[in-house]
TORKOL-4160 file (C-alpha; in steps of 0.2 Angstrom, whole numbers, padded with zeros to 4 digits, m for minus):
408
<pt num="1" X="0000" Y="0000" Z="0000"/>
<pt num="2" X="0015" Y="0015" Z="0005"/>
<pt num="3" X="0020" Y="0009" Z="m0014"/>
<pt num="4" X="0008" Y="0012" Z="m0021"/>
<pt num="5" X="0003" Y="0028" Z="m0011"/>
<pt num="6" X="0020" Y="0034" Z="m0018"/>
<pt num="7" X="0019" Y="0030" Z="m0034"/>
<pt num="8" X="0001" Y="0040" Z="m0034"/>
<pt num="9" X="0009" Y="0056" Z="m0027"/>
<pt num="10" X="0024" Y="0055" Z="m0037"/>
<pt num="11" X="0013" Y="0052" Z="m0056"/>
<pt num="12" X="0004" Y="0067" Z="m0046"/>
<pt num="13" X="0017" Y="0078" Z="m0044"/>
<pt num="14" X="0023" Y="0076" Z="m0064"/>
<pt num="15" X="0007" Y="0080" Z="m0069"/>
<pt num="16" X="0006" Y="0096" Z="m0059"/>
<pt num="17" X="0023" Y="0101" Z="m0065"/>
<pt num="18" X="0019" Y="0099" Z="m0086"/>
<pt num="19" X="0000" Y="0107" Z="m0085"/>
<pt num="20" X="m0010" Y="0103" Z="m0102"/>
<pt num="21" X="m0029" Y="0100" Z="m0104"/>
<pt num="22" X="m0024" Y="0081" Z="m0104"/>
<pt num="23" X="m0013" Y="0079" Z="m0086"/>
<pt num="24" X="m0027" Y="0092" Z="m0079"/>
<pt num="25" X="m0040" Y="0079" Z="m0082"/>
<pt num="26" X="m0027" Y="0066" Z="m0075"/>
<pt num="27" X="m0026" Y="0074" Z="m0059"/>
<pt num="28" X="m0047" Y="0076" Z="m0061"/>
<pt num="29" X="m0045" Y="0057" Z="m0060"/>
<pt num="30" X="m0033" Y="0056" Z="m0046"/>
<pt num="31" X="m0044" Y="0067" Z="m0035"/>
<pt num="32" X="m0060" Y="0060" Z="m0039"/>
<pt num="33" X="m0053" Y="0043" Z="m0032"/>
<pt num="34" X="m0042" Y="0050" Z="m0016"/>
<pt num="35" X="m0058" Y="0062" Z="m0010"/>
<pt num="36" X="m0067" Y="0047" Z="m0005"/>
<pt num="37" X="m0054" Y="0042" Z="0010"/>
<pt num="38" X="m0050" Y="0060" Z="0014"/>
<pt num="39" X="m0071" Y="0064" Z="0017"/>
<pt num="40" X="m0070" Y="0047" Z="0029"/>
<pt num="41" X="m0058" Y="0055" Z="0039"/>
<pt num="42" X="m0046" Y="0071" Z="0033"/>
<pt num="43" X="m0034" Y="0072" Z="0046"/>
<pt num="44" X="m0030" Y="0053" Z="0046"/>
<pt num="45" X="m0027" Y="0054" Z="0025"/>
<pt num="46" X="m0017" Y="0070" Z="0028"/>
<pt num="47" X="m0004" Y="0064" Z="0042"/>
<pt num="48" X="m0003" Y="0046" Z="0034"/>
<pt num="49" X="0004" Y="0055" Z="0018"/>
<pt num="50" X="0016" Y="0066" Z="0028"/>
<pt num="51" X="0021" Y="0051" Z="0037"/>
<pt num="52" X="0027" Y="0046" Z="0022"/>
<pt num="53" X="0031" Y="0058" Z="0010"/>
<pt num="54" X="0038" Y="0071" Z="0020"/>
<pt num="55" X="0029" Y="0087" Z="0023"/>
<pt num="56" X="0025" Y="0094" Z="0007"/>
<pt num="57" X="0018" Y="0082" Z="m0007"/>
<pt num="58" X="0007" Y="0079" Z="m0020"/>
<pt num="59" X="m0011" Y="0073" Z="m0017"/>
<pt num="60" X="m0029" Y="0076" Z="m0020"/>
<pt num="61" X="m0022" Y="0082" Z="m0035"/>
<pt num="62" X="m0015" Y="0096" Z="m0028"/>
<pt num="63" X="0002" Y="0099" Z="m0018"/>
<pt num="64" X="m0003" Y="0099" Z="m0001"/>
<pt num="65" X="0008" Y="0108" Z="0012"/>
<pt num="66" X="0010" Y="0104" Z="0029"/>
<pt num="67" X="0027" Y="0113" Z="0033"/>
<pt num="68" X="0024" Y="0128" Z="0046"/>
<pt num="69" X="0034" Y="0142" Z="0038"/>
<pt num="70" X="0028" Y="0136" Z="0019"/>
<pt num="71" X="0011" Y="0139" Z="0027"/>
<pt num="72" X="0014" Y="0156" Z="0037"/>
<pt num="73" X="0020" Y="0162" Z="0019"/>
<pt num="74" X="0005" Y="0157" Z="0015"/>
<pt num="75" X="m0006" Y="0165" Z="0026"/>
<pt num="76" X="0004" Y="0183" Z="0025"/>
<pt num="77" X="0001" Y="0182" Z="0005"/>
<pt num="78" X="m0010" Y="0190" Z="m0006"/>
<pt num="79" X="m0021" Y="0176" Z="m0010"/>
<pt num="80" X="m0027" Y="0169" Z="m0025"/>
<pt num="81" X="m0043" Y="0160" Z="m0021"/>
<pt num="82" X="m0053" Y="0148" Z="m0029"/>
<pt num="83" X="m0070" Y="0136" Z="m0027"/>
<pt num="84" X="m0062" Y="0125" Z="m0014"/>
<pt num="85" X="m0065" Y="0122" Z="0002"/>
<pt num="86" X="m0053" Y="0111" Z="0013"/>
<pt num="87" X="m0047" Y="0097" Z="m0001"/>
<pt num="88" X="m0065" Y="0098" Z="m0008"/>
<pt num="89" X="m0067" Y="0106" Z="m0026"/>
<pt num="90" X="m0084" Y="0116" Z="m0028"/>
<pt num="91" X="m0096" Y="0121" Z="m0041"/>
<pt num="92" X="m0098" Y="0141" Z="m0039"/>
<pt num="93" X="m0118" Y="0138" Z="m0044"/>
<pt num="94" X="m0119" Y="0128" Z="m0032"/>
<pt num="95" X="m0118" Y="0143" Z="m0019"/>
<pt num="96" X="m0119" Y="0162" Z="m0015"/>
<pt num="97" X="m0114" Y="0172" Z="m0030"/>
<pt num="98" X="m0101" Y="0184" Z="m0018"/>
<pt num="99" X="m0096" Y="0168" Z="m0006"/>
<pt num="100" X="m0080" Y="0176" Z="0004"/>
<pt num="101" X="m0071" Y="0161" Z="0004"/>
<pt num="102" X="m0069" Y="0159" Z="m0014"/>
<pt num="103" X="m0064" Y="0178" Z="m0017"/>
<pt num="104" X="m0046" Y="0182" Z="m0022"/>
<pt num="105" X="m0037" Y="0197" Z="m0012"/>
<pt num="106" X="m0034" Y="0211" Z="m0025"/>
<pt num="107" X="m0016" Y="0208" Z="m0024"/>
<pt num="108" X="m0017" Y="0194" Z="m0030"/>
<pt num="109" X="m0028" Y="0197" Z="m0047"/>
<pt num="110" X="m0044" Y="0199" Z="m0037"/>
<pt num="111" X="m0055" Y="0215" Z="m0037"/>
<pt num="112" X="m0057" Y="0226" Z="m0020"/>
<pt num="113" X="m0074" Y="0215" Z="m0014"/>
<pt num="114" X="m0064" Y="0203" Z="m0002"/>
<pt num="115" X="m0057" Y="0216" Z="0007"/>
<pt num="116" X="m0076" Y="0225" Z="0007"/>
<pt num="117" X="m0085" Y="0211" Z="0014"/>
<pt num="118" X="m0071" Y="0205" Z="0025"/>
<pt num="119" X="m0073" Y="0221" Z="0034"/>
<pt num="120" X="m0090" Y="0223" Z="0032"/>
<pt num="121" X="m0090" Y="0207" Z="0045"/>
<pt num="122" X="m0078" Y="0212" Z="0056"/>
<pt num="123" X="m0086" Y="0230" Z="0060"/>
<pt num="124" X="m0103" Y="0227" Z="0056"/>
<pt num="125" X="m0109" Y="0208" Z="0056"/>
<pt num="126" X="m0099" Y="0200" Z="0072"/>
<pt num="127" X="m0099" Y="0216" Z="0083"/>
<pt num="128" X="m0120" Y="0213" Z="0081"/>
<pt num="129" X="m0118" Y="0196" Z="0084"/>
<pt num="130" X="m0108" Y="0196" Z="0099"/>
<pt num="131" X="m0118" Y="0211" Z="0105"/>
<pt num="132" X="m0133" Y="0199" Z="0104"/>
<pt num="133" X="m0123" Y="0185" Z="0114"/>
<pt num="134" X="m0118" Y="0199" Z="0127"/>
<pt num="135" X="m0136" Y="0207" Z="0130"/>
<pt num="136" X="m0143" Y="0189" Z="0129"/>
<pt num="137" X="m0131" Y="0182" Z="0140"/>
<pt num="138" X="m0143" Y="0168" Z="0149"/>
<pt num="139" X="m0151" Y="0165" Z="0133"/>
<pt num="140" X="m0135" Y="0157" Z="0126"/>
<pt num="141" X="m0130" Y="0152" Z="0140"/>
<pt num="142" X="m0143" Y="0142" Z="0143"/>
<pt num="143" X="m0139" Y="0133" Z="0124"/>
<pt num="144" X="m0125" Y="0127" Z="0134"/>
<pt num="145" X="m0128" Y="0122" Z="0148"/>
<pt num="146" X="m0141" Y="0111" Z="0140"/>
<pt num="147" X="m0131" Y="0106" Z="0128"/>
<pt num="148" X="m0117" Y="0100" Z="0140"/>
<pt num="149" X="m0130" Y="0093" Z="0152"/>
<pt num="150" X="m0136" Y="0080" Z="0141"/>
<pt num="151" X="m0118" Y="0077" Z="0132"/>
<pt num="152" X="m0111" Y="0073" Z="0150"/>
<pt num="153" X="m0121" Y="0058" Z="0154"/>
<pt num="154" X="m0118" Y="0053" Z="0133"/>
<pt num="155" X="m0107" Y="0040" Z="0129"/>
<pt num="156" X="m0094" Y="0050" Z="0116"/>
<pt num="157" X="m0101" Y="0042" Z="0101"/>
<pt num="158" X="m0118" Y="0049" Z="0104"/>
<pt num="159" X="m0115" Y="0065" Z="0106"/>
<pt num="160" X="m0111" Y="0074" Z="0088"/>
<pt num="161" X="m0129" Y="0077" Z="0085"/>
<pt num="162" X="m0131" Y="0086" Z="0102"/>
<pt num="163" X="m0115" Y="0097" Z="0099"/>
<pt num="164" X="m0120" Y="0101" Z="0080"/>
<pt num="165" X="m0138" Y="0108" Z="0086"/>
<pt num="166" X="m0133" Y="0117" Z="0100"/>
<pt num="167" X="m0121" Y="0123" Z="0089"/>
<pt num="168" X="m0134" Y="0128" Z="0077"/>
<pt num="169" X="m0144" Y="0136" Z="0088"/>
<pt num="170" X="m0131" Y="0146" Z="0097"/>
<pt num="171" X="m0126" Y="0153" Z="0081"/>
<pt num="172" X="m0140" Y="0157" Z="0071"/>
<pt num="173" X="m0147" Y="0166" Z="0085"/>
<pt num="174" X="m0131" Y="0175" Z="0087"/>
<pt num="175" X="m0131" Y="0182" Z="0072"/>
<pt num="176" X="m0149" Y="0183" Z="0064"/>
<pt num="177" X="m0157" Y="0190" Z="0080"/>
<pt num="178" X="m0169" Y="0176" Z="0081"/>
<pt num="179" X="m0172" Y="0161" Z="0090"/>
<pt num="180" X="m0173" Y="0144" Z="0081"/>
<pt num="181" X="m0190" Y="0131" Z="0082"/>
<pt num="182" X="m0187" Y="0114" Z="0082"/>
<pt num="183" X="m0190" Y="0113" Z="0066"/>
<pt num="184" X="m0178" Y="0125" Z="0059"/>
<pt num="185" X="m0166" Y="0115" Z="0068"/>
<pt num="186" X="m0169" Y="0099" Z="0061"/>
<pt num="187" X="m0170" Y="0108" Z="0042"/>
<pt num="188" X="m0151" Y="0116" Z="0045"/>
<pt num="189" X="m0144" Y="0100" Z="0054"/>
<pt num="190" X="m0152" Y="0090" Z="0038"/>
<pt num="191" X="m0143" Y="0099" Z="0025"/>
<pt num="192" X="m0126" Y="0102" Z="0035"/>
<pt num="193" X="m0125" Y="0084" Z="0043"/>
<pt num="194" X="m0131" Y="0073" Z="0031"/>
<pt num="195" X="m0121" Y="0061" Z="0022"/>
<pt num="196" X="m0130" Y="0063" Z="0008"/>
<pt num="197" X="m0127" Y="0076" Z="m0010"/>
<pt num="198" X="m0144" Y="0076" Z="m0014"/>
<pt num="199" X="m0147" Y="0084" Z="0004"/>
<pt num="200" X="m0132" Y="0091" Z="0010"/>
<pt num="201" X="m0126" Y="0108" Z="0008"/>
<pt num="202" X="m0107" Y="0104" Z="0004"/>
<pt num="203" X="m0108" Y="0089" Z="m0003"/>
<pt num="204" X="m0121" Y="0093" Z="m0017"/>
<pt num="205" X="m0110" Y="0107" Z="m0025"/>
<pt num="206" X="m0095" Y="0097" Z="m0023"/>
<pt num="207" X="m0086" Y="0087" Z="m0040"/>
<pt num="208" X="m0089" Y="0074" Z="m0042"/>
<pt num="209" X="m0105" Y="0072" Z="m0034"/>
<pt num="210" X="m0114" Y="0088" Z="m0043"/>
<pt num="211" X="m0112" Y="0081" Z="m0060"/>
<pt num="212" X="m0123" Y="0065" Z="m0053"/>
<pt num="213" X="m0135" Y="0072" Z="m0042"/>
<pt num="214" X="m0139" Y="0090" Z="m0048"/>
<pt num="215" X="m0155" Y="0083" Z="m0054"/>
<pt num="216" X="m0160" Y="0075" Z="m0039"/>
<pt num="217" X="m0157" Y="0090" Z="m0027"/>
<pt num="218" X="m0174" Y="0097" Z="m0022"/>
<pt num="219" X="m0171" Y="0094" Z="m0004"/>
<pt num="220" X="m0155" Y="0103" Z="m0003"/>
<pt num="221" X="m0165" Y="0117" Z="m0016"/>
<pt num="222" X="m0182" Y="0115" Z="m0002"/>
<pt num="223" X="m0170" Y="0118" Z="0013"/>
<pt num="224" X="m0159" Y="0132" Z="0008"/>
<pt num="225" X="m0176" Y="0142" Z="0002"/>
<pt num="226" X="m0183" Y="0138" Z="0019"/>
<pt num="227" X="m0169" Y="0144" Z="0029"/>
<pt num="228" X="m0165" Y="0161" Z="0016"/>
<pt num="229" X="m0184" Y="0163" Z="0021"/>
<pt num="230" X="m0180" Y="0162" Z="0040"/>
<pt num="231" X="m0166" Y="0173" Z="0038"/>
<pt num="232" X="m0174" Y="0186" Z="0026"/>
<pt num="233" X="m0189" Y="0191" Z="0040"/>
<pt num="234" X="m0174" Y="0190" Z="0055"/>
<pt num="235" X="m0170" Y="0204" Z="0064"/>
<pt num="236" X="m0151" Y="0205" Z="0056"/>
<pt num="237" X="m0161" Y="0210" Z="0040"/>
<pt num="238" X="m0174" Y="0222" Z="0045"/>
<pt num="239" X="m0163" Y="0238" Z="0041"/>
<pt num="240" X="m0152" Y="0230" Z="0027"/>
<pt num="241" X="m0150" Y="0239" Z="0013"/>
<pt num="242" X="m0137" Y="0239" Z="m0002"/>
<pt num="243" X="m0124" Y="0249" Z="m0001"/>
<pt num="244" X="m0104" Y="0250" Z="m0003"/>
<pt num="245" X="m0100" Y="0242" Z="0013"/>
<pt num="246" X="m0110" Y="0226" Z="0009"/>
<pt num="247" X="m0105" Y="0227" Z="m0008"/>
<pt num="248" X="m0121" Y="0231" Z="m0014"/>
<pt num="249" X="m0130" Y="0215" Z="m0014"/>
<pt num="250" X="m0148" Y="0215" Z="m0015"/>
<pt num="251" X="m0158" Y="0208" Z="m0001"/>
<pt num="252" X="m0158" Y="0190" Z="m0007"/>
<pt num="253" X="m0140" Y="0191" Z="m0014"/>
<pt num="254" X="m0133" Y="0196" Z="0004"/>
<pt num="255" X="m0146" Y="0183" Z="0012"/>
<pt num="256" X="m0137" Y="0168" Z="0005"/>
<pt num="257" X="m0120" Y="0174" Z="0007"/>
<pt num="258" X="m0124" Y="0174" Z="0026"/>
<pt num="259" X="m0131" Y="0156" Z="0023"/>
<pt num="260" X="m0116" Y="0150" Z="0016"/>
<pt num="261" X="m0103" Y="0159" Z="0029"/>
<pt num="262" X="m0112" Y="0157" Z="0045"/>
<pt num="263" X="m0117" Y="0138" Z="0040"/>
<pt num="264" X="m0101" Y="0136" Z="0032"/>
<pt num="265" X="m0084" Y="0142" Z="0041"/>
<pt num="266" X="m0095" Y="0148" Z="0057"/>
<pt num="267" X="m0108" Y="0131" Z="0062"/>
<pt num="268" X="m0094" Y="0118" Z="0055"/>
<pt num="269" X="m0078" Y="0126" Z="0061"/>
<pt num="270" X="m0085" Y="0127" Z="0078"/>
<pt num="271" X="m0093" Y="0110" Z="0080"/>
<pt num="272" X="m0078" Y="0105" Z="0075"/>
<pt num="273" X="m0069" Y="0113" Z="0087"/>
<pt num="274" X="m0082" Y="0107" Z="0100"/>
<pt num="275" X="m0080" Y="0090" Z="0099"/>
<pt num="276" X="m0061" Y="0092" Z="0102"/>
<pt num="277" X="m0065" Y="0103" Z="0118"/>
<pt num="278" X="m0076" Y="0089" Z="0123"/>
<pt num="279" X="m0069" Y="0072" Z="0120"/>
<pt num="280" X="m0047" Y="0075" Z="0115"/>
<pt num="281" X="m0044" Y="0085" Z="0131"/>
<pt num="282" X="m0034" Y="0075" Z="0143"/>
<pt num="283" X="m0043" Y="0072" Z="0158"/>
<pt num="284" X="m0030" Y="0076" Z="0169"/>
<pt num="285" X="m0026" Y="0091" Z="0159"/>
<pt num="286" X="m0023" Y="0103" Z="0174"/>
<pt num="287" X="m0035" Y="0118" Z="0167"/>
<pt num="288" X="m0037" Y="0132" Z="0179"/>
<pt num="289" X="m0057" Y="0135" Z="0174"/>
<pt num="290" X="m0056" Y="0151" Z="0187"/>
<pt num="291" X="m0043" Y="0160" Z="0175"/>
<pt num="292" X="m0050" Y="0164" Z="0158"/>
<pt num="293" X="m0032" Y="0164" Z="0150"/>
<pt num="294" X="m0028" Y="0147" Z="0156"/>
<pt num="295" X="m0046" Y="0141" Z="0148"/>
<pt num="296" X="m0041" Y="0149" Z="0132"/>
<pt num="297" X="m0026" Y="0143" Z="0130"/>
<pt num="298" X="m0033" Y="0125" Z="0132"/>
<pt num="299" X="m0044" Y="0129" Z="0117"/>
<pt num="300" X="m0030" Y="0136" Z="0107"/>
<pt num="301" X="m0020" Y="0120" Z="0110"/>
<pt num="302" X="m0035" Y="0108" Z="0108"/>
<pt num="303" X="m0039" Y="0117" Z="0093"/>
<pt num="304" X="m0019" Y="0116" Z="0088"/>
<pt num="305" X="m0017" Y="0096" Z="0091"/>
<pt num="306" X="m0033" Y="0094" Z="0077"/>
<pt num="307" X="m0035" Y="0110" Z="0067"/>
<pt num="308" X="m0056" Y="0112" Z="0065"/>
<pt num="309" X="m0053" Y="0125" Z="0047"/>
<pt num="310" X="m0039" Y="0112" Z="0040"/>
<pt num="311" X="m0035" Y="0119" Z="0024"/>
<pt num="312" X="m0031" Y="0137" Z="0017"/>
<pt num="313" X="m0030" Y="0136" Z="m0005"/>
<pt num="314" X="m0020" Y="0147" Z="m0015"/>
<pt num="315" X="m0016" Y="0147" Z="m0033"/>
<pt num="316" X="0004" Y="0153" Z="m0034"/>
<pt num="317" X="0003" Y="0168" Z="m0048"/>
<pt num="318" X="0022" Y="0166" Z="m0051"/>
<pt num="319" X="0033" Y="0149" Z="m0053"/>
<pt num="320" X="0039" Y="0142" Z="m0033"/>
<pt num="321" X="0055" Y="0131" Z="m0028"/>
<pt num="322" X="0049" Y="0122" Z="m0015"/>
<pt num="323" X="0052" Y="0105" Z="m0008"/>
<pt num="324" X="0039" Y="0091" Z="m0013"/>
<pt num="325" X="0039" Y="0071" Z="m0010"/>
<pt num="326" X="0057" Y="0074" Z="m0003"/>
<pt num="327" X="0063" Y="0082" Z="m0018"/>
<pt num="328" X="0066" Y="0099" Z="m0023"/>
<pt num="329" X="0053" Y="0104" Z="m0036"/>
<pt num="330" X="0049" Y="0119" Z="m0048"/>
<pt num="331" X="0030" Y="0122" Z="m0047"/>
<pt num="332" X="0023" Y="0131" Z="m0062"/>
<pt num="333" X="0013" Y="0146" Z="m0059"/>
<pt num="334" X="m0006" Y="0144" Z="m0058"/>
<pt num="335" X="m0004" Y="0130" Z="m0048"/>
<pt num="336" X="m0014" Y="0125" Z="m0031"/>
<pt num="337" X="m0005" Y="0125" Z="m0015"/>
<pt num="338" X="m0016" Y="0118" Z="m0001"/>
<pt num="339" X="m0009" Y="0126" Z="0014"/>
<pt num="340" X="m0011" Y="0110" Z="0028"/>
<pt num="341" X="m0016" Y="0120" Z="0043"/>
<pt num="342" X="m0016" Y="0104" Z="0051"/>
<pt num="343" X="m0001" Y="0097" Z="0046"/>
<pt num="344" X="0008" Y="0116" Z="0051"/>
<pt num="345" X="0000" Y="0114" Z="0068"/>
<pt num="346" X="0010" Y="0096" Z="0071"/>
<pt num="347" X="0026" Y="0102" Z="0063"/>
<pt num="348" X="0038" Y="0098" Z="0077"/>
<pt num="349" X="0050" Y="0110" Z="0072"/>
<pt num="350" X="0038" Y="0122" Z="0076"/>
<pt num="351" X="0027" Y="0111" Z="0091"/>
<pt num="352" X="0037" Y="0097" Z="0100"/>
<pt num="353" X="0031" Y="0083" Z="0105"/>
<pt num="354" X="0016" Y="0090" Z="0093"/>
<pt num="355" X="0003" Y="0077" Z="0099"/>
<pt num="356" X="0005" Y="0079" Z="0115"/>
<pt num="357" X="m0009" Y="0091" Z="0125"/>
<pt num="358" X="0001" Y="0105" Z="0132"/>
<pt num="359" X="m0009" Y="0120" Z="0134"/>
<pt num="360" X="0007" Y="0130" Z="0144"/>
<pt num="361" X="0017" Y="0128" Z="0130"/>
<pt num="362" X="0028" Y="0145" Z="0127"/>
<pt num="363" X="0023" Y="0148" Z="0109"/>
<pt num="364" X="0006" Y="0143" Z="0107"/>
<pt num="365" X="m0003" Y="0160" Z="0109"/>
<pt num="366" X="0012" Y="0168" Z="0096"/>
<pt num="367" X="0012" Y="0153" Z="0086"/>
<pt num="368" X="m0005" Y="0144" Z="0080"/>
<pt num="369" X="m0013" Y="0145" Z="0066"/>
<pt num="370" X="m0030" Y="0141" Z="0066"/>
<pt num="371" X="m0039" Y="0158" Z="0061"/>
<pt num="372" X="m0031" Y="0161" Z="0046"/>
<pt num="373" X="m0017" Y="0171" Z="0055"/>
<pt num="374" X="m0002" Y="0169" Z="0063"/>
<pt num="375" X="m0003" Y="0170" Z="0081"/>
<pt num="376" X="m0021" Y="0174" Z="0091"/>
<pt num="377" X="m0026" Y="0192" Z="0095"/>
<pt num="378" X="m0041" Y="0197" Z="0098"/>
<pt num="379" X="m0041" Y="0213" Z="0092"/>
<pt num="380" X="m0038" Y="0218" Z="0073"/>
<pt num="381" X="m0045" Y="0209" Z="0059"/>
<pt num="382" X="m0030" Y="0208" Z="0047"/>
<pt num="383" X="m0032" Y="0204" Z="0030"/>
<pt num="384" X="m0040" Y="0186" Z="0030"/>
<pt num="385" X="m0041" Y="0184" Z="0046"/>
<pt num="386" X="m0058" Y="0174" Z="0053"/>
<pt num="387" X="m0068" Y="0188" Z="0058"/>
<pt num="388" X="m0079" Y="0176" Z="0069"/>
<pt num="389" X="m0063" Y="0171" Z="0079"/>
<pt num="390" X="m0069" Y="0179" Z="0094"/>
<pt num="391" X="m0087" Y="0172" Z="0094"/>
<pt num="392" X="m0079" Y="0153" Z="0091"/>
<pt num="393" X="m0067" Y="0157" Z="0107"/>
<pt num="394" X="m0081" Y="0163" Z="0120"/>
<pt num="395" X="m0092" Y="0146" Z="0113"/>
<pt num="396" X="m0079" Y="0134" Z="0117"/>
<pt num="397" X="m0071" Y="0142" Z="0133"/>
<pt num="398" X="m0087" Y="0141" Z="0140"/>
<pt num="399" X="m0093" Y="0125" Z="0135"/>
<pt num="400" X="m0075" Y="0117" Z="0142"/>
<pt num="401" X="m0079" Y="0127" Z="0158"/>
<pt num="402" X="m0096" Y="0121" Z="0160"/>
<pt num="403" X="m0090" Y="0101" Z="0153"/>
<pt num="404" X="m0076" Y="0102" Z="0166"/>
<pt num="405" X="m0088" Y="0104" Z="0181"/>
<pt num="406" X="m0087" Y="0125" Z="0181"/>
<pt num="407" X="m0098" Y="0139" Z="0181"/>
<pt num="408" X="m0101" Y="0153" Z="0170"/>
């Protein structure tokens, strides 16, 4: 099997270094096969290759990179986006016409909407939202508690359906104004959760799955309209108008882009980084819950040991030496570097004894990477940087408060 795992990457690799119409549709081929492991499990495909193949190498059709400085140049770039999320190569019809994550930085050939929208979120849309969570205090609080009430006396694999609707509810009402029913609930945890690309929001704008089912989606079609409905008459919208800040989207436009982010790198980034908080946590981890930098920290470095956002995509606009598969490679512009934030997070270079929980480590604050910058702050909202860092923090510092036996 390493043979062959080899041999793939390295027919992968030659591909990506001669692009044509014929070695693109190869590497179409290569991807389409290998995305099937990496859905069943991303962390455990990525860290087997690194194993190895060293830190940078080619898979998924792609060169992935897992070496920390490769991925801090990365992440203090101009970046040239695509549709991808993660590994996972998109369809652009499939979701909002002015989704963030796929917009290029205008440094890096893209148009000034990035930097529009990016700040429209970090003056306008997270300040209401933590505003909400702040005024409201008992009401998301009491998400929580309830949450963490019945995941306590869950066995672990029982409890990612608690943790994914008390992550939708905590969020939607955050940042739509509006409490969810039971309904809504169930509607937004069918199309995010289910393993199906008929029904499920990713997966049925993802290649391959698109070209087979786009015909057969009138779930996933009935769930988004019913939750652009909810979030049209919420609140959040009631004084929304187009303008230059919001990049002049019409009401509907502007509707589903707040679908697609809060649903997309807000609901599964922080259910991600929930169930870390609440099952890879040793449980001698000497956590001082009375002193809200120790608690955070714990997050940072639960969130450092299994990255919950593991990827960051960027098309190189110019050629790149870099070291692939063990051997030192000239990468043609135009290609697709997969910046591992994963992989960056366990390079030990950086992090020793990386899998080791050690939330007093000197570097952590300075050094992770898991908000799309280097280092946590915060304050300031950089240039990519997740401008719903701070919602995600207060979430899962109080939920390993209140896991752990502590009080808010």
């Amino acid at each position: 099997m390493c043979c062959f795992t080899k041999l793939s990457s390295d027919i992968q690799l030659w591909l990506i270094c001669h692009p044509n119409c014929i070695t693109r549709f190869l590497l179409s081929f290569f991807y389409s096969v290998e995305v099937i492991t990496y859905l069943k499990g991303a962390k455990e495909f990525l860290q087997k290759r690194g194993d190895l193949l060293g830190k940078n190498y080619a898979a998924l059709g792609t060169i992935i990179v897992g070496d920390y400085q490769e991925v801090e140049a990365i992440i203090n770039s101009s970046q040239k986006r695509g549709p991808y999320l993660g590994r996972l190569e998109l369809v652009p019809r499939k979701f909002s016409k002015n989704c963030i994550l796929f917009l290029s930085d205008e440094g890096a050939g893209g148009g000034s909407l990035h930097a529009t929208l990016h700040e429209h979120f970090w003056v306008d849309v997270v300040p209401a939202a933590a505003k909400r969570i702040e005024t409201k205090g008992e009401e998301f609080s009491q998400y929580l508690q309830d949450g963490v009430r019945k995941i306590n006396q869950m066995q672990t694999k029982d409890q990612a359906t608690v943790i994914e609707k008390m992550t939708i509810q905590y969020m939607f009402h955050a940042f739509f104004g509006a409490p969810l029913n039971l309904k809504m609930v169930e509607t937004i945890h069918g199309i995010l959760f289910q393993a199906s690309p008929t029904k499920n929001l990713v997966l049925g704008g993802m290649k391959p799955f698109v070209m087979l089912t786009s015909w057969f989606q009138c779930s996933r079609d009935s769930s988004i309209d019913q939750i652009l409905e909810y979030i049209l008459e919420s609140p959040s919208m009631v004084n929304y108008s187009p303008n230059e800040s919001n990049g002049n989207q019409s009401h509907k436009d502007y509707a589903r882009m707040m679908l697609d982010i809060v649903c997309i790198a807000g609901i599964f980034g922080i259910t991600n980084l929930l169930k870390e908080v609440l099952t890879a946590i040793p449980k001698d981890a000497d956590i001082d819950l009375s002193d809200n930098r120790d608690v955070m920290r714990a997050v940072l470095e639960t969130a450092r040991r299994r990255a919950p956002v593991n990827t960051v995509n960027m098309i190189i606009p110019e050629e790149k030496t870099l070291v692939v598969n063990g051997k030192q490679m000239t990468l043609p512009a135009g290609t697709l570097l997969a910046g591992s934030i994963g992989l960056a997070s366990l390079d030990p270079a950086v992090f020793p004894s990386p899998n080791t929980f050690n939330h007093k480590r000197e570097n952590l604050v300075k050094a992770t990477i898991n908000f799309n910058a280097i280092g946590f702050n915060p304050q300031g909202s950089g240039t990519r940087q997740c401008p719903g860092r701070n919602v995600a923090m207060k979430c899962a510092t109080e939920v390993l408060i209140l896991h752990r036996g502590g009080s808010l």
